[in-house]
N, CA, C and O atoms as a Tinker XYZ file with bonds, in Angstrom:
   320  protein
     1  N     -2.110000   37.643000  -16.674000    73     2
     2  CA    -2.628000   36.449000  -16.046000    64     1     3
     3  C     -1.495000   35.788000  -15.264000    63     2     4     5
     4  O     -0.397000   35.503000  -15.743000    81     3
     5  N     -2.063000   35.484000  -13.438000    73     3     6
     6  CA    -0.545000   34.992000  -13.017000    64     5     7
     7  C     -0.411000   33.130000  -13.041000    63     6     8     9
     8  O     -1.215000   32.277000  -12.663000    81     7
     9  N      0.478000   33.050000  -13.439000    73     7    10
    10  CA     0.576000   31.304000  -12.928000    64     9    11
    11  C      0.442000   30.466000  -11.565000    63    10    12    13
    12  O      1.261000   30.568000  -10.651000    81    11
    13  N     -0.764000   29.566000  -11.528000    73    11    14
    14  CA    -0.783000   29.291000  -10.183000    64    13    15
    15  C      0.197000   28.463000   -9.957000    63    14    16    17
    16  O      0.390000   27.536000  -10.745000    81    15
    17  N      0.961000   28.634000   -8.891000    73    15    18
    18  CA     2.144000   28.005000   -7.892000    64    17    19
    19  C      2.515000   26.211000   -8.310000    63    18    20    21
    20  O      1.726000   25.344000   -7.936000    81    19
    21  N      3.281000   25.990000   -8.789000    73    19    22
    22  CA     3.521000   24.293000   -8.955000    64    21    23
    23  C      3.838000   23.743000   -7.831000    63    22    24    25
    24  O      4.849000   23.936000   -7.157000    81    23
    25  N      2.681000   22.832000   -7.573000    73    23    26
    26  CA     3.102000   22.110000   -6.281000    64    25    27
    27  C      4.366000   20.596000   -6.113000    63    26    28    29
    28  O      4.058000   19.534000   -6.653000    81    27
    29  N      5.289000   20.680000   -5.577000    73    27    30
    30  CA     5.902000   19.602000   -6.106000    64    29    31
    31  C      5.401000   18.619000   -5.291000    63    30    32    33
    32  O      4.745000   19.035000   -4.336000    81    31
    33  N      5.542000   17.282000   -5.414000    73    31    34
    34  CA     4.982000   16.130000   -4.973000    64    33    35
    35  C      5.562000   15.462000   -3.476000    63    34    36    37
    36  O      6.742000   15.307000   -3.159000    81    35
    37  N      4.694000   15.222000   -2.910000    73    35    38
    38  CA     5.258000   15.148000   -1.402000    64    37    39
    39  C      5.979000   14.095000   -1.111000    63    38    40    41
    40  O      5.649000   13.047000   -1.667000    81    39
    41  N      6.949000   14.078000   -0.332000    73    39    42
    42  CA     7.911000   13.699000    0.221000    64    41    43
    43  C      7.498000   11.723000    0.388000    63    42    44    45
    44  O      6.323000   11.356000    0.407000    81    43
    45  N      8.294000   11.032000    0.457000    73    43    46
    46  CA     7.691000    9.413000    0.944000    64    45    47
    47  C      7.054000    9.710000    2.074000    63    46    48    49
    48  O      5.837000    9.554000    2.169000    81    47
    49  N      7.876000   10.218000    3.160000    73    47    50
    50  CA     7.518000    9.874000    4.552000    64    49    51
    51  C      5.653000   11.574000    4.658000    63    50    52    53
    52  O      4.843000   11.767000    5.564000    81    51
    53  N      5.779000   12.135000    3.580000    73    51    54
    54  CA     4.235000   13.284000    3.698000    64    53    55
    55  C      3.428000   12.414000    3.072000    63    54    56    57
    56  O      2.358000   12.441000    3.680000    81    55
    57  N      3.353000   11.369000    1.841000    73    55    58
    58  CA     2.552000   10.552000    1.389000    64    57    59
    59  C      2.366000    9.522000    2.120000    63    58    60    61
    60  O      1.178000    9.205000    2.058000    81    59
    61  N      3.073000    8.705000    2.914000    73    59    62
    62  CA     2.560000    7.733000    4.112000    64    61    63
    63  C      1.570000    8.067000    4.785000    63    62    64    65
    64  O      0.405000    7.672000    4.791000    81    63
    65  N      2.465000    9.318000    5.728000    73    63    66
    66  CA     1.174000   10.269000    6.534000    64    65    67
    67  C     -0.271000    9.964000    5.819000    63    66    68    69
    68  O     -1.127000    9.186000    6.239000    81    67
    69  N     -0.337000   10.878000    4.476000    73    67    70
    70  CA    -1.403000   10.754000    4.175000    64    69    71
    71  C     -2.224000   10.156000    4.003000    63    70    72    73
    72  O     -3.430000   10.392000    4.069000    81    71
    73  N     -1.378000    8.826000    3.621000    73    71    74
    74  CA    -2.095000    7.826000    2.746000    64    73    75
    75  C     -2.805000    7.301000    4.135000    63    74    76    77
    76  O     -3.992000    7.006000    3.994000    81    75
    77  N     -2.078000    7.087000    5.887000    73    75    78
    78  CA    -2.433000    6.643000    6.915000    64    77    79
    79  C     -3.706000    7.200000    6.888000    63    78    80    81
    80  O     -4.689000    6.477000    6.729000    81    79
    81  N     -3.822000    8.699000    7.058000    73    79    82
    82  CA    -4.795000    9.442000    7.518000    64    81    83
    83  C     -6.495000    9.031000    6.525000    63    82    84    85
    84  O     -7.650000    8.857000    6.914000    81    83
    85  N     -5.931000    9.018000    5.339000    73    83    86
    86  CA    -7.026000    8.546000    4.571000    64    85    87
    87  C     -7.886000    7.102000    4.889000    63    86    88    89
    88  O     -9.079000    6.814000    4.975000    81    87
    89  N     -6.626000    6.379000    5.010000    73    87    90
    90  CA    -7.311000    4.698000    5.404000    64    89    91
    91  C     -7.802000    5.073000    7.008000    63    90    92    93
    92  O     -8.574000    4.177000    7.349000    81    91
    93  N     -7.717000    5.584000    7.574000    73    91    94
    94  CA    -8.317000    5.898000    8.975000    64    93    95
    95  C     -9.675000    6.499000    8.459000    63    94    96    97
    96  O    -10.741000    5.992000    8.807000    81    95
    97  N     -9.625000    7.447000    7.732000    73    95    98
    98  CA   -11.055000    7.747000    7.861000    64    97    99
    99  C    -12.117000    7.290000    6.814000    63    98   100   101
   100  O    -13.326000    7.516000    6.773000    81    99
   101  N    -11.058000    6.360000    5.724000    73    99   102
   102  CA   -12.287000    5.248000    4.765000    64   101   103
   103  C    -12.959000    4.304000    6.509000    63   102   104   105
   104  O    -14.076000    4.173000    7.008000    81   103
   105  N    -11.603000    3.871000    6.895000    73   103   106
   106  CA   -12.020000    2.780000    7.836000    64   105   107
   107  C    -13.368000    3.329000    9.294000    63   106   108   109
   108  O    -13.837000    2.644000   10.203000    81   107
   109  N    -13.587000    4.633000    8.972000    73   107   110
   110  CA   -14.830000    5.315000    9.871000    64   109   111
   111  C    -15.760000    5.043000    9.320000    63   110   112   113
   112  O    -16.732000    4.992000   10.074000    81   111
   113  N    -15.971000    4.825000    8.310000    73   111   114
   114  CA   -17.261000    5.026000    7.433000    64   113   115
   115  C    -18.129000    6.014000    7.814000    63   114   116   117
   116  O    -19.260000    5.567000    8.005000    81   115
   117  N    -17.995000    7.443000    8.033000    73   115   118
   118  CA   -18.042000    8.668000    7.885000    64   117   119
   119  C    -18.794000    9.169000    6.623000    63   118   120   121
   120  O    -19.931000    9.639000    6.683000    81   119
   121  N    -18.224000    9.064000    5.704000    73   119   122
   122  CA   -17.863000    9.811000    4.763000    64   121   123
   123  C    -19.372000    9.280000    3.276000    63   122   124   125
   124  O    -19.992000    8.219000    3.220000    81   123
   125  N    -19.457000   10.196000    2.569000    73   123   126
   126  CA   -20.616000    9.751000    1.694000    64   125   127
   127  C    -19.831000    9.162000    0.607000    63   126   128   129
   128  O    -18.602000    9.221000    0.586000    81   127
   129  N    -20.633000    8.519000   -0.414000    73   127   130
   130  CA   -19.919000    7.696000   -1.454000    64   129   131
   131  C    -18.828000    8.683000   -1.909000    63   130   132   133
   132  O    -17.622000    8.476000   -1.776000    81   131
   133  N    -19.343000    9.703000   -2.422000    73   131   134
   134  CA   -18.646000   10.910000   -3.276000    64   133   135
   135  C    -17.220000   10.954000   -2.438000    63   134   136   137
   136  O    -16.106000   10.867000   -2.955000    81   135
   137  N    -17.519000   11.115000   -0.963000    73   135   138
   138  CA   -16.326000   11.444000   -0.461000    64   137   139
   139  C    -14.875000   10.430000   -0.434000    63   138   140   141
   140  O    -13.664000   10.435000   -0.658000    81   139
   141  N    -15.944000    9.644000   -0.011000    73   139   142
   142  CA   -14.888000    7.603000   -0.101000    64   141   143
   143  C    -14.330000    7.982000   -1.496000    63   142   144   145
   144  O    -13.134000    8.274000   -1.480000    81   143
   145  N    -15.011000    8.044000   -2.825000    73   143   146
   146  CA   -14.163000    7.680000   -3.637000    64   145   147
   147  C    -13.267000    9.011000   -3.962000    63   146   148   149
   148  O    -12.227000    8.721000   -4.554000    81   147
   149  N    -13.407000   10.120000   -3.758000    73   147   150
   150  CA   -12.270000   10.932000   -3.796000    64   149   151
   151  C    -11.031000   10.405000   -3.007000    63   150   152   153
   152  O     -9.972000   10.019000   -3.502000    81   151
   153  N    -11.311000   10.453000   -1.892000    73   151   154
   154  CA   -10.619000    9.748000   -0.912000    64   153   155
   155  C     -9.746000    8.428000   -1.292000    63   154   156   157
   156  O     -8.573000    8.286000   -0.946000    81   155
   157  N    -10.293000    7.731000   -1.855000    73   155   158
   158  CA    -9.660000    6.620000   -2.756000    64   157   159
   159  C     -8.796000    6.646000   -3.715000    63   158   160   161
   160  O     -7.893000    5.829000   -3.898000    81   159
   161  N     -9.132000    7.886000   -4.557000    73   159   162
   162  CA    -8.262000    8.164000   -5.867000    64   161   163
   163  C     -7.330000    9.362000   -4.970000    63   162   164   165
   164  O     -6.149000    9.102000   -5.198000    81   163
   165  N     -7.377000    9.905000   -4.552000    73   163   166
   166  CA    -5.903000   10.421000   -3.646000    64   165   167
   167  C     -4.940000    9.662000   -3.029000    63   166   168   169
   168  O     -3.739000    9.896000   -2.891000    81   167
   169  N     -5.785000    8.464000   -2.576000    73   167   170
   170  CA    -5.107000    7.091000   -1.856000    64   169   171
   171  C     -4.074000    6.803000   -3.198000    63   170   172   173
   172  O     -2.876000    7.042000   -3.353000    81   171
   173  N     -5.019000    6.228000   -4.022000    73   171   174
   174  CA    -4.034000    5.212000   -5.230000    64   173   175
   175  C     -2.979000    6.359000   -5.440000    63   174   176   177
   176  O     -1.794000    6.178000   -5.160000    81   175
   177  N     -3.455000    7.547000   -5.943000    73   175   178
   178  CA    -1.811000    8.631000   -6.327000    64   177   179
   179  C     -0.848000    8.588000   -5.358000    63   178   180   181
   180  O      0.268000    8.396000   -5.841000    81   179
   181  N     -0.868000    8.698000   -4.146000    73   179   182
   182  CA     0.007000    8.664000   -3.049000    64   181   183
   183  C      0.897000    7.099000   -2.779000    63   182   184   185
   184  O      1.970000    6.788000   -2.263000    81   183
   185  N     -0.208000    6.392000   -3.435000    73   183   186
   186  CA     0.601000    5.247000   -2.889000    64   185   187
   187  C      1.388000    4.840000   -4.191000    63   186   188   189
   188  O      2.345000    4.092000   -3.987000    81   187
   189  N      1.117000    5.248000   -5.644000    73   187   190
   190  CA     1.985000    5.623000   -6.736000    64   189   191
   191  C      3.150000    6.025000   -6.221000    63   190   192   193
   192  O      4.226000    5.427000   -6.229000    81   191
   193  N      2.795000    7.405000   -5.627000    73   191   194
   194  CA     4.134000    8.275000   -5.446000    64   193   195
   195  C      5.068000    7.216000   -4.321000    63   194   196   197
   196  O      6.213000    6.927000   -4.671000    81   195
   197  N      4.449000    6.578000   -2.772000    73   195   198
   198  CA     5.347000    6.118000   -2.260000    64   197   199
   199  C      5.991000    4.563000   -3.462000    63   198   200   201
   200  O      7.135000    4.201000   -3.735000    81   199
   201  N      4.991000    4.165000   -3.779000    73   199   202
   202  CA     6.066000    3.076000   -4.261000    64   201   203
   203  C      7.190000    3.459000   -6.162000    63   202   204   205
   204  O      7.641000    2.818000   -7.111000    81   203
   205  N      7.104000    4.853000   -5.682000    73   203   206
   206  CA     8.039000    5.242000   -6.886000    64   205   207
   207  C      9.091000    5.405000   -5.947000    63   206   208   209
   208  O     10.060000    4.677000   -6.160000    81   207
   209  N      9.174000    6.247000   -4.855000    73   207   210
   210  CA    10.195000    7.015000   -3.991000    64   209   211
   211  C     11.281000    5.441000   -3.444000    63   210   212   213
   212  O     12.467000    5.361000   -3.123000    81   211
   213  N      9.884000    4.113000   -3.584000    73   211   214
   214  CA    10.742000    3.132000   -2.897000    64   213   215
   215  C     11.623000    2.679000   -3.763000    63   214   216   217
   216  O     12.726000    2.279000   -3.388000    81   215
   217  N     11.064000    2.685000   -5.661000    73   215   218
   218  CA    11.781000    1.923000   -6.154000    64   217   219
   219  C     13.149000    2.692000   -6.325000    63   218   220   221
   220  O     14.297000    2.248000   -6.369000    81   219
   221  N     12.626000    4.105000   -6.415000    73   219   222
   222  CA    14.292000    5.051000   -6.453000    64   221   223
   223  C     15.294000    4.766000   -5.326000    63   222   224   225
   224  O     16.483000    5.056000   -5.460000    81   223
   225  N     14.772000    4.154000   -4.134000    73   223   226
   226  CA    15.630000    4.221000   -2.751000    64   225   227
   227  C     16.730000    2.844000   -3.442000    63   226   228   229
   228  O     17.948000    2.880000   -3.612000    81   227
   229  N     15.680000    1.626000   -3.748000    73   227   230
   230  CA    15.851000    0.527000   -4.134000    64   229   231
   231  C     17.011000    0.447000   -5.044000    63   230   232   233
   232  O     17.946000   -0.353000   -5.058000    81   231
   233  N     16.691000    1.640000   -5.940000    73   231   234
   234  CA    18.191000    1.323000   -7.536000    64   233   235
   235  C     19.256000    2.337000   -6.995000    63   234   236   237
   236  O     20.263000    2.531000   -7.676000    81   235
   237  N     19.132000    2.810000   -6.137000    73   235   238
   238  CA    20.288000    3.397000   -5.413000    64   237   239
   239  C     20.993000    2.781000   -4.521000    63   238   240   241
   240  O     22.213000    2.947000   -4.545000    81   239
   241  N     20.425000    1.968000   -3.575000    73   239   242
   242  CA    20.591000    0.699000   -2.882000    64   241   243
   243  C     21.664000   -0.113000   -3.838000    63   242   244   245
   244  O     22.878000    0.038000   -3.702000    81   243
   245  N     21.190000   -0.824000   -4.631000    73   243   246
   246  CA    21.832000   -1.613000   -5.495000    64   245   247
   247  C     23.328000   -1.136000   -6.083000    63   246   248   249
   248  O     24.357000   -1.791000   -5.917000    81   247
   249  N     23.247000    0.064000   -6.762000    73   247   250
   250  CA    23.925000    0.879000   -6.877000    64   249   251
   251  C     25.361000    1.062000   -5.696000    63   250   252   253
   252  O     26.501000    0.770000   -6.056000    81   251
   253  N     25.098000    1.496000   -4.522000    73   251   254
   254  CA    26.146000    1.833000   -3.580000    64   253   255
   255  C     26.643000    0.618000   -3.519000    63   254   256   257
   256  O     27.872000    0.605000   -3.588000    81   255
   257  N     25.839000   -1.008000   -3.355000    73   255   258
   258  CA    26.436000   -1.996000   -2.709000    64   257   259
   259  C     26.982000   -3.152000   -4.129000    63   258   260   261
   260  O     27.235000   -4.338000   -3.919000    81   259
   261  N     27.068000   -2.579000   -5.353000    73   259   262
   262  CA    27.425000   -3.183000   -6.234000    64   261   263
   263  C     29.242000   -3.958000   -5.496000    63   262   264   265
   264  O     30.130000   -3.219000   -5.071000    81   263
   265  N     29.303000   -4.816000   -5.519000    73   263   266
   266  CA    30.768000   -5.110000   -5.503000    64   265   267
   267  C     31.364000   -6.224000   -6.502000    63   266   268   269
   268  O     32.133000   -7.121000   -6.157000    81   267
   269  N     30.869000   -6.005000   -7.805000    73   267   270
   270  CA    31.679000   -6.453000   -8.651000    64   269   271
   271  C     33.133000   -5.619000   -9.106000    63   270   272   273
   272  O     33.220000   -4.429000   -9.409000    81   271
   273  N     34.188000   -6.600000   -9.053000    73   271   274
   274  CA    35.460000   -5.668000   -8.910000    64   273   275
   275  C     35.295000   -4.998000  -10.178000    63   274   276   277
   276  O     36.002000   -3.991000  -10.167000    81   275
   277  N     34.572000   -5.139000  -11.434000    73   275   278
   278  CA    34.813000   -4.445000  -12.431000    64   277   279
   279  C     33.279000   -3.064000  -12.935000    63   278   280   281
   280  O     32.852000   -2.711000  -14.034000    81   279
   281  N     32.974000   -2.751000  -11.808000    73   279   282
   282  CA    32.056000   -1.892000  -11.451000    64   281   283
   283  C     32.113000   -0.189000  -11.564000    63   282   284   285
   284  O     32.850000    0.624000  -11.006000    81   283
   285  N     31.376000   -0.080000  -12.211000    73   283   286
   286  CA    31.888000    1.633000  -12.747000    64   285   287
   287  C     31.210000    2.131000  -12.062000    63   286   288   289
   288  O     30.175000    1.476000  -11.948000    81   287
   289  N     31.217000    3.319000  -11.282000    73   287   290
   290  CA    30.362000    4.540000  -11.413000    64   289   291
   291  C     29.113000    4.205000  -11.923000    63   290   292   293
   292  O     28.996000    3.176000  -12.589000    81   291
   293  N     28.233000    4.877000  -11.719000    73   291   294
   294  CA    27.205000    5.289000  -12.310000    64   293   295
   295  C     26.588000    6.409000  -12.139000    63   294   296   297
   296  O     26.395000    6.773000  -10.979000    81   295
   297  N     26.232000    7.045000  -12.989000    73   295   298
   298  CA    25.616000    8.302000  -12.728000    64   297   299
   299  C     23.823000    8.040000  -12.441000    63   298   300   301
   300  O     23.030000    7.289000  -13.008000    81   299
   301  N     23.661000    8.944000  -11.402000    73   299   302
   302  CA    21.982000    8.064000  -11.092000    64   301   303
   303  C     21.035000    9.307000  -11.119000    63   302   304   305
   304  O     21.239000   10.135000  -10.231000    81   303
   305  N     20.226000    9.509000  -11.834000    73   303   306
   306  CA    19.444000   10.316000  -12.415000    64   305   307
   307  C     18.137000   10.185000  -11.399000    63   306   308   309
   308  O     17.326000    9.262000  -11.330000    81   307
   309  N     18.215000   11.595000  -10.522000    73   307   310
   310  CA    16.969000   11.221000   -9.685000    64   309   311
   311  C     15.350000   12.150000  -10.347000    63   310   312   313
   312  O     14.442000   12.660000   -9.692000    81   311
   313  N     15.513000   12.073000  -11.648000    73   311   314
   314  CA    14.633000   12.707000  -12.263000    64   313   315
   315  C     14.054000   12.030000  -13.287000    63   314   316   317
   316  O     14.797000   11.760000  -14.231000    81   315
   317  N     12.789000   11.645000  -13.353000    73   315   318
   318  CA    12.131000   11.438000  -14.352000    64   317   319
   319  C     11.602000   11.669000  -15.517000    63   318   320
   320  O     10.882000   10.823000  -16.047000    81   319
């Protein structure tokens, strides 16, 4: 039995995209209920993922511009 492929999670700037493309076509009203709310719950995960990618940008941010003179290193764990 083979293992299907692990997809890793897309990039900030591939989840924007997406998340754009989705609110463009909720905002058609196109689409049947079924579809809107799929469409919706792909929305909320993506926009999970961008506002995780922001808060990681964010504690790295903080991180580089620390200037307390008694400021160590830190080791910054980009893994959850």
């Amino acid at each position: 039995m083979t293992k299907a492929p692990e997809h890793s999670p897309p990039t900030f700037e591939q989840a924007l995209a997406e998340l754009e493309s989705i609110v463009d076509a909720l905002e058609q009203d196109e689409m049947t209920l079924e579809q809107s709310l799929d469409a919706f719950e792909r929305g909320i995960g993506l926009t999970r993922t961008c506002q995780q990618a922001l808060e990681t940008a964010e504690q790295r941010v903080r991180i580089l511009t620390d200037t307390r003179p008694d400021a160590e290193p830190e080791a910054f764990d980009t893994h959850d």
